[in-house]
C-alpha positions as CSV (number, residue, x, y, z in Angstrom):
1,X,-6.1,-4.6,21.0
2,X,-5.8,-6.1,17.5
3,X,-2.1,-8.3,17.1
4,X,-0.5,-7.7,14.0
5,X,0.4,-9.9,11.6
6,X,2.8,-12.4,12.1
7,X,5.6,-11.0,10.0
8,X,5.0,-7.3,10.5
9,X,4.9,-7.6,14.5
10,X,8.5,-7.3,16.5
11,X,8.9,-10.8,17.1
12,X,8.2,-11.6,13.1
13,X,10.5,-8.5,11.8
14,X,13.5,-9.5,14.5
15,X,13.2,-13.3,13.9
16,X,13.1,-12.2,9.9
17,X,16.3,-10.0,10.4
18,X,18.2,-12.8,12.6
19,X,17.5,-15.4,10.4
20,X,18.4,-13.8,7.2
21,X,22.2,-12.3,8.9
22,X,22.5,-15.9,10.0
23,X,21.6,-17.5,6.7
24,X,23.6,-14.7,4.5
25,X,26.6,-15.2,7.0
26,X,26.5,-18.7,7.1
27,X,26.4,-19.3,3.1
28,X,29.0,-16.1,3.0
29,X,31.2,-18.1,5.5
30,X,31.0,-21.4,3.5
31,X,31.6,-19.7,-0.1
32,X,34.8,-17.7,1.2
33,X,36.1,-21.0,2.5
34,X,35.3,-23.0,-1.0
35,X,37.1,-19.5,-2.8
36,X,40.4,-19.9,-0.4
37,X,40.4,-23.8,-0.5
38,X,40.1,-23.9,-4.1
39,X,42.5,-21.4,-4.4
40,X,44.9,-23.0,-2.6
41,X,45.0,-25.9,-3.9
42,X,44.9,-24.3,-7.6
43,X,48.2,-22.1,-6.5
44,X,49.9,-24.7,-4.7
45,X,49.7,-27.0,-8.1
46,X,50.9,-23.3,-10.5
47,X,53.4,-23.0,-8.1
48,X,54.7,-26.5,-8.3
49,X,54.1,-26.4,-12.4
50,X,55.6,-23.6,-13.1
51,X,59.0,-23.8,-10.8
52,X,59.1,-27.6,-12.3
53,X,59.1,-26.2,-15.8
54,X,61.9,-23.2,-15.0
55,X,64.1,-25.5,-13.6
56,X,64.2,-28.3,-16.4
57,X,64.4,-25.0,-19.1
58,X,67.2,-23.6,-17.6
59,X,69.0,-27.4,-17.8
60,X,68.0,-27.8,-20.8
61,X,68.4,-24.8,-22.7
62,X,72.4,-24.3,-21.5
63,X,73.2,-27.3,-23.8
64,X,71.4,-25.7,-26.7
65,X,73.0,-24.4,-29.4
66,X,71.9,-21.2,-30.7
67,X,70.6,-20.7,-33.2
68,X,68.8,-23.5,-33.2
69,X,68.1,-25.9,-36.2
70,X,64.7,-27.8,-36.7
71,X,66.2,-31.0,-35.6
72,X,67.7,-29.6,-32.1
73,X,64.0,-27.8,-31.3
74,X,62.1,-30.5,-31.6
75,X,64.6,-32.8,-29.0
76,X,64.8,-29.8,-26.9
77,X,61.0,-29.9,-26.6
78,X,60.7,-33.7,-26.8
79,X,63.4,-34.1,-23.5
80,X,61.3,-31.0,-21.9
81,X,57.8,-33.3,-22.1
82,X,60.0,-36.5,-20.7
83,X,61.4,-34.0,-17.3
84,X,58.1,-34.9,-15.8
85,X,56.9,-38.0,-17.6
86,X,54.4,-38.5,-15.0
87,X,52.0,-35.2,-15.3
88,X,51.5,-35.6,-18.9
89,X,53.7,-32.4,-19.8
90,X,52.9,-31.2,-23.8
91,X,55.7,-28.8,-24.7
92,X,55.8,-26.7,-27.5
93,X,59.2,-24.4,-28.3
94,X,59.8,-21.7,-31.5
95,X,62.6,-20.2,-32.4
96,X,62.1,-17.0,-35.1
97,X,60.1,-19.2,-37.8
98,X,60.6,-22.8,-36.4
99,X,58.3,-24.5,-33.8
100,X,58.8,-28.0,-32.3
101,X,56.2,-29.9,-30.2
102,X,56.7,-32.5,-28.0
103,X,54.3,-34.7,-30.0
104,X,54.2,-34.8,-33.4
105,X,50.9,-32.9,-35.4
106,X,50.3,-31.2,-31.8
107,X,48.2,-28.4,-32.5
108,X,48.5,-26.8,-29.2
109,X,44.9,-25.1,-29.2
110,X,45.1,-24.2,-25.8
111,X,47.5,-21.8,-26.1
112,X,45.7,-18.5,-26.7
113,X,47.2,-15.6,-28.8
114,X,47.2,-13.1,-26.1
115,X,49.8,-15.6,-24.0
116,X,51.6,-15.9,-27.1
117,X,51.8,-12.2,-26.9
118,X,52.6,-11.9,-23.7
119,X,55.5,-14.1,-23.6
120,X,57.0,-12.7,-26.6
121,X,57.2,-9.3,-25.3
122,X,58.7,-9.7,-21.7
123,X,60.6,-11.6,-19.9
124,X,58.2,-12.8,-17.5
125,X,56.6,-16.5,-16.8
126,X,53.0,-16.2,-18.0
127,X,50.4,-18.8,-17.3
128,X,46.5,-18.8,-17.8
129,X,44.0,-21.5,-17.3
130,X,41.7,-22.6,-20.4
131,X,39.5,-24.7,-20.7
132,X,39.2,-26.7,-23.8
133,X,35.9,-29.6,-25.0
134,X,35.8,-29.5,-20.9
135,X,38.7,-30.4,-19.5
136,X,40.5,-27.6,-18.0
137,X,44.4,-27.2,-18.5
138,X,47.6,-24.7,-17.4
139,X,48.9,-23.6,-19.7
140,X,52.9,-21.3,-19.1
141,X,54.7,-19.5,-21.3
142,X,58.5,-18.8,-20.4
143,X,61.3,-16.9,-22.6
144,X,64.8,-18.1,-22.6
145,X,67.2,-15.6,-21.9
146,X,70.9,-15.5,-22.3
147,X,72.6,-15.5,-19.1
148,X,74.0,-17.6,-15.6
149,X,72.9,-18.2,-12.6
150,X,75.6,-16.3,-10.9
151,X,75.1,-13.4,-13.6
152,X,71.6,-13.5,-14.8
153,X,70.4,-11.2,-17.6
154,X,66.9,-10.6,-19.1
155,X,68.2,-10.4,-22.9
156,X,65.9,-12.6,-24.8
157,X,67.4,-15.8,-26.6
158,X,64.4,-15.4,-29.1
159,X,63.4,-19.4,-28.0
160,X,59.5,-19.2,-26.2
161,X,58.5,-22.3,-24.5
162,X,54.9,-23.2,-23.6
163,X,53.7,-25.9,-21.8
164,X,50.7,-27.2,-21.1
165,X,49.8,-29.6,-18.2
166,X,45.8,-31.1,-17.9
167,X,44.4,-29.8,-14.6
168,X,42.0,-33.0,-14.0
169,X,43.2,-33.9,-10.6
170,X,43.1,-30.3,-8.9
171,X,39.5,-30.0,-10.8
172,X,38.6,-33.3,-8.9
173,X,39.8,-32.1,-5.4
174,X,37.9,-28.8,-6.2
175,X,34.9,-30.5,-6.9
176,X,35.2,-32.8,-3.8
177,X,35.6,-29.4,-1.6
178,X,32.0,-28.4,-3.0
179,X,29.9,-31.4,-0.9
180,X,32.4,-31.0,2.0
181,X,31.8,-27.1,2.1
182,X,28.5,-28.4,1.8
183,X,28.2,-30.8,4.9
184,X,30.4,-27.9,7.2
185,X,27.5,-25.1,5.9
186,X,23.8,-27.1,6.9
187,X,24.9,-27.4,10.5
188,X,26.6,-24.3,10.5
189,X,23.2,-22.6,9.3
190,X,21.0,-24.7,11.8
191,X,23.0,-23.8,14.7
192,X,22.9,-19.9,13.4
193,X,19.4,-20.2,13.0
194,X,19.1,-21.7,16.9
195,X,21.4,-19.2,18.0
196,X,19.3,-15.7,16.4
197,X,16.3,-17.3,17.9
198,X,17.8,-17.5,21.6
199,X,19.1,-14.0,21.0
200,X,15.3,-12.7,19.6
201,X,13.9,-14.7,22.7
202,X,16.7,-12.5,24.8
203,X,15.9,-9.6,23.0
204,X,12.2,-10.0,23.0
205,X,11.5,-10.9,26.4
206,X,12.4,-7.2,28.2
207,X,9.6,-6.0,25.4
208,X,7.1,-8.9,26.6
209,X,7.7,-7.5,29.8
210,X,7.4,-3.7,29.2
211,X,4.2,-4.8,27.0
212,X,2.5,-6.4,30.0
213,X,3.4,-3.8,32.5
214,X,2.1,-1.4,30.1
215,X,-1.2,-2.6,30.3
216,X,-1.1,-3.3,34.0
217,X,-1.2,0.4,34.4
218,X,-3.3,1.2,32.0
219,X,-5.5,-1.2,33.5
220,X,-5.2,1.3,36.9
221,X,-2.6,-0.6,38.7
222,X,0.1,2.4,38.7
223,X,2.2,-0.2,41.4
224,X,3.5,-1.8,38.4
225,X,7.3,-1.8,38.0
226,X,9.6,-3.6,35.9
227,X,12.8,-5.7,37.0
228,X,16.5,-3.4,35.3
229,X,18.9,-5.7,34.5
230,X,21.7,-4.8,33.1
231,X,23.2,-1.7,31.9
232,X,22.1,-2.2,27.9
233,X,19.6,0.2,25.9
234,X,16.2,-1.9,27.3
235,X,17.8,-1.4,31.1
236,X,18.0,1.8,30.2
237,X,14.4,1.4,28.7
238,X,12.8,0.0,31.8
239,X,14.7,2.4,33.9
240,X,12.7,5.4,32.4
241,X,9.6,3.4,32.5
242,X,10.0,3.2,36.2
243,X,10.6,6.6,36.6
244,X,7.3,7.5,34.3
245,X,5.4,5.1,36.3
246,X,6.7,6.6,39.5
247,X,5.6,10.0,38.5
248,X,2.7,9.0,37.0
249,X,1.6,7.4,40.2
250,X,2.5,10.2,42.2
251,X,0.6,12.7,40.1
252,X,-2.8,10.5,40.3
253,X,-2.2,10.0,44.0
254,X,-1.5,14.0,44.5
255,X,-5.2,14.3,41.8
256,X,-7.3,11.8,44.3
257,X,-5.8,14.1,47.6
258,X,-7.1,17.2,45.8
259,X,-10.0,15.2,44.8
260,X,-10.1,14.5,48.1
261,X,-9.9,17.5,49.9
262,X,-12.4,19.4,46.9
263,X,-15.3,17.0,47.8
264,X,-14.6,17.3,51.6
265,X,-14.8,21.0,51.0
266,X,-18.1,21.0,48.9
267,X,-19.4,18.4,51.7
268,X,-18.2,20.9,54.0
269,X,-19.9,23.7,53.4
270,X,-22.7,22.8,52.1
271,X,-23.3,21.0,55.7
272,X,-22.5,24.5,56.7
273,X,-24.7,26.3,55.0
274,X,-27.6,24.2,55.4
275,X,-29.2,25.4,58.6
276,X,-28.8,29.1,57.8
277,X,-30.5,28.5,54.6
278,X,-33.4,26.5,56.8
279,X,-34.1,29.8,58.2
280,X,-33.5,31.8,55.7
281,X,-36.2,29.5,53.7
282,X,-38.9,30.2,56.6
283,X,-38.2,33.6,56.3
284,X,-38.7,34.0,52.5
285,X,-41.4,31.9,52.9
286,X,-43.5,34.4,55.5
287,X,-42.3,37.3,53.4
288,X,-43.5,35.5,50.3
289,X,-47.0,34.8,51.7
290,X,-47.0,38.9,52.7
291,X,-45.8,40.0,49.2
292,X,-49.2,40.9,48.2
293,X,-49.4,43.5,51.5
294,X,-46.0,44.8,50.0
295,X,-45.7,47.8,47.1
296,X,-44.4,46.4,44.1
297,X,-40.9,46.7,44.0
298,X,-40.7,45.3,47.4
299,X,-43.0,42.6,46.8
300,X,-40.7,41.9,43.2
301,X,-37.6,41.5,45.7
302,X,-38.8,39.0,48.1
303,X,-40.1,36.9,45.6
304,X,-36.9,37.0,43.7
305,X,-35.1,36.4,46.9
306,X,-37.2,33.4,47.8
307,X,-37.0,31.4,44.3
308,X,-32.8,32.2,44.4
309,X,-32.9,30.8,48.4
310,X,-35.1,28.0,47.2
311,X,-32.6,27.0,44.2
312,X,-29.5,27.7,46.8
313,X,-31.5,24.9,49.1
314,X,-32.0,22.8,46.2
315,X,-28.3,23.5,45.5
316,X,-26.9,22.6,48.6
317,X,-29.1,19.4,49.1
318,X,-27.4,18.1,46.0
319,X,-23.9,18.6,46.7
320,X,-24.7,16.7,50.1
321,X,-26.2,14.4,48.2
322,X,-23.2,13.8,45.5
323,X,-21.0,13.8,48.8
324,X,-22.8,10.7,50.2
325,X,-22.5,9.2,46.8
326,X,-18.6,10.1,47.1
327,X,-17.9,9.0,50.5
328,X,-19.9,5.5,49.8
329,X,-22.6,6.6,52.6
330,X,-25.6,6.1,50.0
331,X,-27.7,3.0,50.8
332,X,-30.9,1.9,49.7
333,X,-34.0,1.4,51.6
334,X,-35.5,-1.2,49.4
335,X,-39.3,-1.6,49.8
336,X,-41.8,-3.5,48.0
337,X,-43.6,-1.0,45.7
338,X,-45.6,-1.2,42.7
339,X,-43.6,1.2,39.8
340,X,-46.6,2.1,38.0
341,X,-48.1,3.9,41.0
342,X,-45.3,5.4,42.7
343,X,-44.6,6.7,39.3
344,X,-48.3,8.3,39.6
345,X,-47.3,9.5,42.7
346,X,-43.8,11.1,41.4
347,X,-45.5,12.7,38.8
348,X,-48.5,13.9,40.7
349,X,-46.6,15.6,43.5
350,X,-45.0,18.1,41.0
351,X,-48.3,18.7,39.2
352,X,-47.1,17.2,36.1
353,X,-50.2,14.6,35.6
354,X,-51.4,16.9,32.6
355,X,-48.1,17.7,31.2
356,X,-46.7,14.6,30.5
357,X,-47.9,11.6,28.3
358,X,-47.8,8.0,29.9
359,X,-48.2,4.6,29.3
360,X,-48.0,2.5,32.2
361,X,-48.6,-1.3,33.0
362,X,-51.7,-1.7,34.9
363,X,-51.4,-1.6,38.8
364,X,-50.3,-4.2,39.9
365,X,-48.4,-6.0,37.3
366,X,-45.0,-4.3,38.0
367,X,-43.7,-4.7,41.3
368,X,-40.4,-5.3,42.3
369,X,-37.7,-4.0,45.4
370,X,-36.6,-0.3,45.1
371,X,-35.9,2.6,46.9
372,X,-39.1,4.4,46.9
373,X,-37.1,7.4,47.4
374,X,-34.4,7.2,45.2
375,X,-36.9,6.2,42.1
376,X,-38.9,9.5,43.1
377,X,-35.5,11.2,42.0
378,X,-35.1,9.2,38.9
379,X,-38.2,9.8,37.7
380,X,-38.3,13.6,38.8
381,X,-35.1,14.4,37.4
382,X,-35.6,12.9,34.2
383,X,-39.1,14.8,33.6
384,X,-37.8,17.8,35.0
385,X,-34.7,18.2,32.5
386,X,-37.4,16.8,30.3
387,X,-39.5,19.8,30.6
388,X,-37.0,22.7,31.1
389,X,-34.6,21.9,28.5
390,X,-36.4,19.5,25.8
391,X,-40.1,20.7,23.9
392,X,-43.2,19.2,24.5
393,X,-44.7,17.1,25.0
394,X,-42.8,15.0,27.3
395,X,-43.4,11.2,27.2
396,X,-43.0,8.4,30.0
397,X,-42.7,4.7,29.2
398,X,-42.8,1.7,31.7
399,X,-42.4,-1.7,30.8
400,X,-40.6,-4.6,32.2
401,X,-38.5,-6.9,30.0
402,X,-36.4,-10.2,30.6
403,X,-32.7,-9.9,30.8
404,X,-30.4,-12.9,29.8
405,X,-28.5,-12.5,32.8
406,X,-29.9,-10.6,35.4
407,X,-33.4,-11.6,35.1
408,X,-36.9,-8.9,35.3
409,X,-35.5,-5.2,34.8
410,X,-38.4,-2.4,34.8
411,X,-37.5,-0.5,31.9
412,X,-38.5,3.8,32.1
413,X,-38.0,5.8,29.1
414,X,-38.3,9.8,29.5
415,X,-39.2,11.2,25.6
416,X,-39.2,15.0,24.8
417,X,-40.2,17.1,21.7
418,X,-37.2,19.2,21.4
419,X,-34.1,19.4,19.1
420,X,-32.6,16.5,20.7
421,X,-28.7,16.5,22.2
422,X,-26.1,16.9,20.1
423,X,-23.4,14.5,19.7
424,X,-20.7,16.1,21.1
425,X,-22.6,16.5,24.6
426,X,-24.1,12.8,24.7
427,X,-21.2,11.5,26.6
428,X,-21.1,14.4,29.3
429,X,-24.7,14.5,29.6
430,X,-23.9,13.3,33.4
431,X,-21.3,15.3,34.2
432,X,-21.4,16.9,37.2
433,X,-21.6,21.0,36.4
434,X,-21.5,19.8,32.7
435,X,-22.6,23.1,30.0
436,X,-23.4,22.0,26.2
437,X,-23.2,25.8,26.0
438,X,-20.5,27.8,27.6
439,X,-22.1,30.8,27.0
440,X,-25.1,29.9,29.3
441,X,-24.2,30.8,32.7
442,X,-27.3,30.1,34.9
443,X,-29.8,27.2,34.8
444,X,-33.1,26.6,36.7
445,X,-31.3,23.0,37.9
446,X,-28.1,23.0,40.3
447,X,-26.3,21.2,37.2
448,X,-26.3,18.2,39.5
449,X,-29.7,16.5,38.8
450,X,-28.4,13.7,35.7
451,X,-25.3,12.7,38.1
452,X,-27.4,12.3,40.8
453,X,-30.2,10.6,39.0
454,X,-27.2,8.1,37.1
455,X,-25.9,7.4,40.9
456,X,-29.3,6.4,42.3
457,X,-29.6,4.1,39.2
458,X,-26.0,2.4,40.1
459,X,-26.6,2.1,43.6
460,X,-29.9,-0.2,42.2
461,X,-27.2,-1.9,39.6
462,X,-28.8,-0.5,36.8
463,X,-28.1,1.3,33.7
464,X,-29.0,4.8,32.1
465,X,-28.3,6.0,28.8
466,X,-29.0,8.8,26.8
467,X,-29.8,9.1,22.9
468,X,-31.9,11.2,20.0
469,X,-34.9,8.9,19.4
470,X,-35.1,8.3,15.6
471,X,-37.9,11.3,15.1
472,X,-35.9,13.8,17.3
473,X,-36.0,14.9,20.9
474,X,-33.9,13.3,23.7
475,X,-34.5,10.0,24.5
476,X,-33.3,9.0,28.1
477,X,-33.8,5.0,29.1
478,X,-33.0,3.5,32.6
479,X,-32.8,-0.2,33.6
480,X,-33.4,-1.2,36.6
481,X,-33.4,-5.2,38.0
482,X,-36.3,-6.0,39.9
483,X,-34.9,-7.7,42.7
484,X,-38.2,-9.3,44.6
485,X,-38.4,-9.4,48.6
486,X,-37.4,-11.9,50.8
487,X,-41.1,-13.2,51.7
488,X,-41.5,-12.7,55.3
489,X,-40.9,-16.0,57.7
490,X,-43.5,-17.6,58.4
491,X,-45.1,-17.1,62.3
492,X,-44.0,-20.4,64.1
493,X,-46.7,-22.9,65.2
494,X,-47.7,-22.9,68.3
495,X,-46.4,-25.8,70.5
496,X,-48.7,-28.3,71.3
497,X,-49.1,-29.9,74.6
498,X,-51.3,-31.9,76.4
499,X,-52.9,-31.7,79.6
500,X,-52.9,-33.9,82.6
């Protein structure tokens, strides 16, 4: 089976998945912390800013006299700057038409026109950070409003002060959060990273283990079970494999009993029937030499009934044949022979010296250890389908050839005329029973002759293949290894003695 690629397999997809939730969770993680730190500290320093600046405005502003001259705004906004000489406090206040700064020829440019706005119409504290040539700054707007603290009101005073304080300092502890977020993310990341792959190695290994047992039954071992563990999805998983493979087993096992018990039946009676067809066959045979005494339709009917006892007998023969084959009772009778003549012989026997072409090595020059008998059936078989079912003429071919592994192998190629096999039958050609054509019911053969013939060449380790030669006609080679005979010991030498 071809392994996909790395990234498009389980393990690459999972691993891919793991490590991007990990990485995207981990860099999540570490930018929510930066957001909250550097929130805090910016709201902690507002806070403190703005409550500062209330405070010293409400101390500040009861001693004011309103309304307020030129002279009295600009102290008012000069003793606001000095509340908090330390944080550099710019403070700007107007009045209607007057405006006072806390240094003289401030021009305030960080105070935008829509917190101007803001503070003019409410009665709120208003504050926005700007950021001005680079350095950023806080900047809070606060109306005064008449009033005490033990009876406060929201009726404006028409005084607005703004102030603005540099933000430097929280900018420098926001910037020193970014390497520390920093240093807490990498080994964050790296033990994410180590922790998906332990859980894709968890989540994988159940899969390794389906995968191999997978192909331990597909490889025939139907024994195969897998380990549950658990009670997750792939417990659940390897539960129902069990089961299947359970089933499965006991389905094959139930298919080999009926197996079984079908070729133990064919065996059967074919044992059975094979001495009443013995005398049936000698008695078709005497009334087949008297069909010429007979009148003709009588003479038609014992002829008929000896060819149909003759292809019963035939029939018969086979299936006890194939039920050796089954039951592992076939075994050669190996015997130094030379091909090229028991070929002859094969061939002779069945009248078929004039029918069918060969080309055969000299005698002599092919020799090897075969069954005698079992070659006779090769041979006979494959000329026989030759003739009935392919067009003439019929050609034989016997060479020998040197295989890279298994040394000499005689080589037999059976050649017919006819329209060849087509495709779709090729690989049931040695079926047992097998029909290219449904519709033909009867054959000359028993339907048994190519399984026999490809079991005789296994039992010699051989091969056998079919194929359509290149001109047409059906093309059927078989292999066989030439084993050579164990040369016979030789006589021992008779013991010499001496006389007295």
């Amino acid at each position: 089976m071809k392994a996909p690629p790395p990234l498009r397999g389980l393990r690459g997809r999972l691993l891919t998945a793991f490590l991007l939730v990990a990485g995207v969770a981990t860099l999540t993680t570490g930018a929510l912390t930066f957001r909250e730190a550097r929130t805090g500290v910016l709201q902690q320093s507002q806070d403190g800013v703005i409550g500062q600046f209330r405070d010293h405005v409400d101390d500040l502003a009861a001693d004011l006299d309103f309304p307020p001259d030129q002279n009295q705004l600009n102290l008012f906004a000069q003793q606001l700057a000095r509340s908090e000489p330390s944080k550099n406090w710019r403070v700007l206040a107007t009045y209607g038409g007057l405006s006072a700064t806390s240094s003289p020829q401030d021009p305030f440019e960080q105070l935008t026109p829509d917190l101007r706005k803001a503070v003019a119409s409410g009665g709120n504290t208003v504050f926005q950070r700007v950021t001005r040539h680079g350095s950023p700054a806080l900047v809070v707007g606060l109306p005064v409003t008449f009033g005490t603290a033990e009876r406060p009101t929201s009726d404006p005073s028409g005084l607005d002060v703004f102030l603005t304080v540099p933000q430097t300092t929280e900018q420098a502890y926001v910037q020193a959060l970014v390497p520390a977020v920093e240093r807490a993310t990498v080994p964050a990341l790296i033990l994410a990273v180590l922790l998906a792959l332990l859980a894709a190695r968890g989540v994988l290994r159940p899969v390794r283990e389906l995968r191999r047992a997978t192909r331990s039954i597909a490889e025939g071992h139907l024994d195969t079970r897998l380990a549950v563990n658990g009670s997750d999805e792939l417990a659940d998983l390897s539960h129902t494999f069990n089961e299947t493979a359970a089933a499965l087993e006991e389905s094959v096992a139930e298919l080999r009993r009926m197996e079984a018990r079908a070729r133990r039946f064919a065996a059967d009676v074919s044992h059975e029937l094979r001495t009443p067809l013995a005398a049936m066959s000698a008695v078709t045979d005497i009334l087949d030499e008297d069909a010429a005494q007979l009148d003709p339709d009588t003479a038609t009917a014992v002829r008929l009934i000896s060819e149909e006892t003759v292809k019963l007998a035939r029939l018969v023969e086979d299936l006890m044949e194939m039920s050796r084959f089954d039951a592992g009772a076939a075994t050669l009778h190996l015997d130094e022979i030379d091909l090229a003549d028991s070929i002859r012989r094969t061939l002779a026997s069945r009248a078929w010296l004039e029918t069918v072409e060969t080309r055969l090595p000299p005698p002599g020059t092919l020799r090897g250890s075969l069954d005698p008998r079992r070659l006779d059936v090769i041979v006979a078989n494959l000329v026989g389908n030759a003739l009935r079912h392919g067009g003439r003429p019929v050609r034989l071919h016997l060479f020998q050839w040197e295989h890279p592994d298994d040394g000499r192998r005689a080589v037999i190629e059976v050649l017919d005329s006819g329209p060849g096999i087509p495709e779709s039958v090729l690989p049931h050609v040695f079926d047992r029973f097998y029909k290219s054509d449904t519709a033909r019911t009867r054959t000359e053969g028993s339907g048994l002759g190519l399984a026999i013939t490809a079991e005789n060449v296994h039992l010699h380790g051989g091969t056998i293949q079919a194929a359509n030669g290149p001109h047409g006609g059906a093309v059927f080679t078989v292999e066989l290894p030439l084993r050579q005979s164990e040369p016979p010991p030789e006589p021992a030498e008779p013991a010499m003695g001496s006389h007295p």
